[in-house]
C-alpha positions as CSV (number, residue, x, y, z in Angstrom):
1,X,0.0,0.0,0.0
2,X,2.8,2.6,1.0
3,X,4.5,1.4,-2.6
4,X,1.3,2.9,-4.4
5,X,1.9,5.9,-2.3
6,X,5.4,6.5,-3.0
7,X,4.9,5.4,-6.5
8,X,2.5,8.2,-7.4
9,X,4.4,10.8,-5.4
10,X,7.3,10.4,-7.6
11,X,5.0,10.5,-10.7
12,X,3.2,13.7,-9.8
13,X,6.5,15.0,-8.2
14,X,7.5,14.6,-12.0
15,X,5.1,16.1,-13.6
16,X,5.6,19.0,-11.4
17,X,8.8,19.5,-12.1
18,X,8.1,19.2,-16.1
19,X,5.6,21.8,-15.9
20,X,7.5,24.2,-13.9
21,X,9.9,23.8,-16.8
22,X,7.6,24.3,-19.5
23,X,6.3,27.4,-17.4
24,X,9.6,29.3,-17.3
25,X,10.4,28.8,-20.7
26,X,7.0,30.5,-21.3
27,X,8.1,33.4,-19.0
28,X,11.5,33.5,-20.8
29,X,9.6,34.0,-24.1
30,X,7.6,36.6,-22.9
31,X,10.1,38.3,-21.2
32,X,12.2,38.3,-24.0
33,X,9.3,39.5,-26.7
34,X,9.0,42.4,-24.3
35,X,12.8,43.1,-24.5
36,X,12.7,43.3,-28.3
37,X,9.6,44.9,-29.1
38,X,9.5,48.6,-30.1
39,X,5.9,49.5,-28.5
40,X,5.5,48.3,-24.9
41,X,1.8,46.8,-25.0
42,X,0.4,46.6,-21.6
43,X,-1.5,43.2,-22.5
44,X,2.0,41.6,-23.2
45,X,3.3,42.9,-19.9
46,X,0.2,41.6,-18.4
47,X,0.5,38.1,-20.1
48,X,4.5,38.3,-18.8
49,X,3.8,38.6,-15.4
50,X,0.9,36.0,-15.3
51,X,3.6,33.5,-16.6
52,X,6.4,34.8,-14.3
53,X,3.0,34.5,-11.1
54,X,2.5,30.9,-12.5
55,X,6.1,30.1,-12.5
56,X,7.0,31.4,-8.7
57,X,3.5,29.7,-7.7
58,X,4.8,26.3,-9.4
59,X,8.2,27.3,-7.1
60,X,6.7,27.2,-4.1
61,X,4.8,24.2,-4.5
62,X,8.1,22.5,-5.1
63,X,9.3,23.7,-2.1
64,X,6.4,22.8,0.1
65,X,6.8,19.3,-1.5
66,X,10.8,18.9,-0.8
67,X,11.4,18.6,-4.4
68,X,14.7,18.4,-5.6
69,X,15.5,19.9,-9.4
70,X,18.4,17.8,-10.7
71,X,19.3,18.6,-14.4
């Protein structure tokens, strides 16, 4: 029973992990469409710092969870 336990842990522990890493490269690509365009559009800024909020959100779920990012 405690197998099944751990066993899902990792899984979702995992799939944490691959969608905090998917959410920063999302805030990276925001960031950086904001650090090459000409016009600053407040929407864009918006839509940056939802993805850099979803990110640090993600961040501290990790931490509340222990979780260890080894690349």
């Amino acid at each position: 029973m405690f197998k099944k336990k751990q066993k899902l842990r990792k899984e979702y522990d995992q799939k944490l992990i691959e969608l905090m890493d998917t959410t920063k490269n999302d805030w990276m690509i925001q960031s950086q469409l904001i650090n090459l365009s000409f016009e600053k559009s407040d929407d864009l800024e918006a839509i940056t710092q939802l993805a850099k909020a979803k990110y640090f959100f993600l961040f501290q779920e990790a931490k509340v969870r222990k979780i260890a990012i080894i690349k």
